[in-house]
N, C-alpha and C positions, 0 to 999 in steps of 0.2 A: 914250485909245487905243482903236480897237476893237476888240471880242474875236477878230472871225473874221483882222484881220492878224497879232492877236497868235499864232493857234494856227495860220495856212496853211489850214486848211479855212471848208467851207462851214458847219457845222454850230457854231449859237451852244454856250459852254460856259458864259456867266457868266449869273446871274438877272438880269443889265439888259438882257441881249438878249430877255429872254422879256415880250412881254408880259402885260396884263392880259387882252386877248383871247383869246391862246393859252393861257391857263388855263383862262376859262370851256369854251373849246369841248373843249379835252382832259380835265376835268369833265364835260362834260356827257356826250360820248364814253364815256369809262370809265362810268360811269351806267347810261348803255343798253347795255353793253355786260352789268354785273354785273347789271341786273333786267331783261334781256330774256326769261328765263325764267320770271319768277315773273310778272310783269307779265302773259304770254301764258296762263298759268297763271288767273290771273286772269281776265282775259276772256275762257276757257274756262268757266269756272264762274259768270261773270253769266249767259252765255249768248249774247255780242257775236261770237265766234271756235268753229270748228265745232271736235269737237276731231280732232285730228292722225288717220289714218289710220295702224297700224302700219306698213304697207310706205312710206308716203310717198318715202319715201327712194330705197327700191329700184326704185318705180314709176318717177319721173321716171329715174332711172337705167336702165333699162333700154330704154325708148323713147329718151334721148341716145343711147346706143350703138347703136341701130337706126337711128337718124340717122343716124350717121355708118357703117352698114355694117358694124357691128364685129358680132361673136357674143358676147352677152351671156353666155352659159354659161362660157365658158373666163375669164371676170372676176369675175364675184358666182356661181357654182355653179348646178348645177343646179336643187337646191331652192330658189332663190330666184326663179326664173325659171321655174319653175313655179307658183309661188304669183303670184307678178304678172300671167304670164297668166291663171293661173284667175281674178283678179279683174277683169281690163280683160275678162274674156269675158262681162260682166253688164254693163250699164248704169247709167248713173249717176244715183247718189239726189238728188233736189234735197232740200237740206237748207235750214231755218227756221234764220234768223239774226235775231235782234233788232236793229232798228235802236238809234240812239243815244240817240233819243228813248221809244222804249220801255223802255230798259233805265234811264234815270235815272228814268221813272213807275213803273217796279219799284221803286226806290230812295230817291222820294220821294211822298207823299201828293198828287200834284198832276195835276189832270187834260190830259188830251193835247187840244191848241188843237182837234182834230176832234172831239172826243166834247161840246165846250161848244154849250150850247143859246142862243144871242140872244134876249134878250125883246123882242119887238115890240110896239107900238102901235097 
């Protein structure tokens, strides 16, 4: 018999409705869900990911709401919207990223395909 006639709904209840698929992928899920922070963490500290801006948050938030016409003050305060304009009133730093291939020749002894010399003939 099958489970969703036996129960009226759509949602399986018994473990032979679940596949073996629907475990890896809700694994793998939960996974990147619990080391999305240290991971990012991580390639903060190789050097691959800049690291976070404090306001990040409030930045993009603030220009949403200026999209959409609203008055950022009477939502995230005053002083936060002070501090985010004081900072979009500067220009923006280009910041050095290591590519992928720099960051594993940081990581291993082995040189980068552009720095090898060809011997000729």
């Amino acid at each position: 018999m099958n489970c969703y006639a036996a129960t009226g709904s759509l949602l399986p209840v018994c473990a032979q409705c679940v596949s073996k698929a629907d475990v890896v992928v809700g694994s793998i899920g939960l996974a990147a869900f619990l080391f999305k922070g240290p991971c990012e963490d991580a390639l903060v500290a190789m050097g691959l990911l800049p690291e976070p801006h404090p306001l990040a948050v409030g930045i993009r938030t603030v220009n949403f709401l200026r999209d959409l016409d609203l008055d950022p003050v009477q939502i995230l305060g005053d002083d936060v919207v002070e501090a985010v304009d004081t900072v979009l009133a500067f220009p923006r730093q280009v910041v050095f990223r290591r590519t992928f291939r720099q960051a594993i020749a940081l990581m291993l002894p082995l040189s980068i395909r552009s720095q090898r010399v060809f011997a000729t003939k």
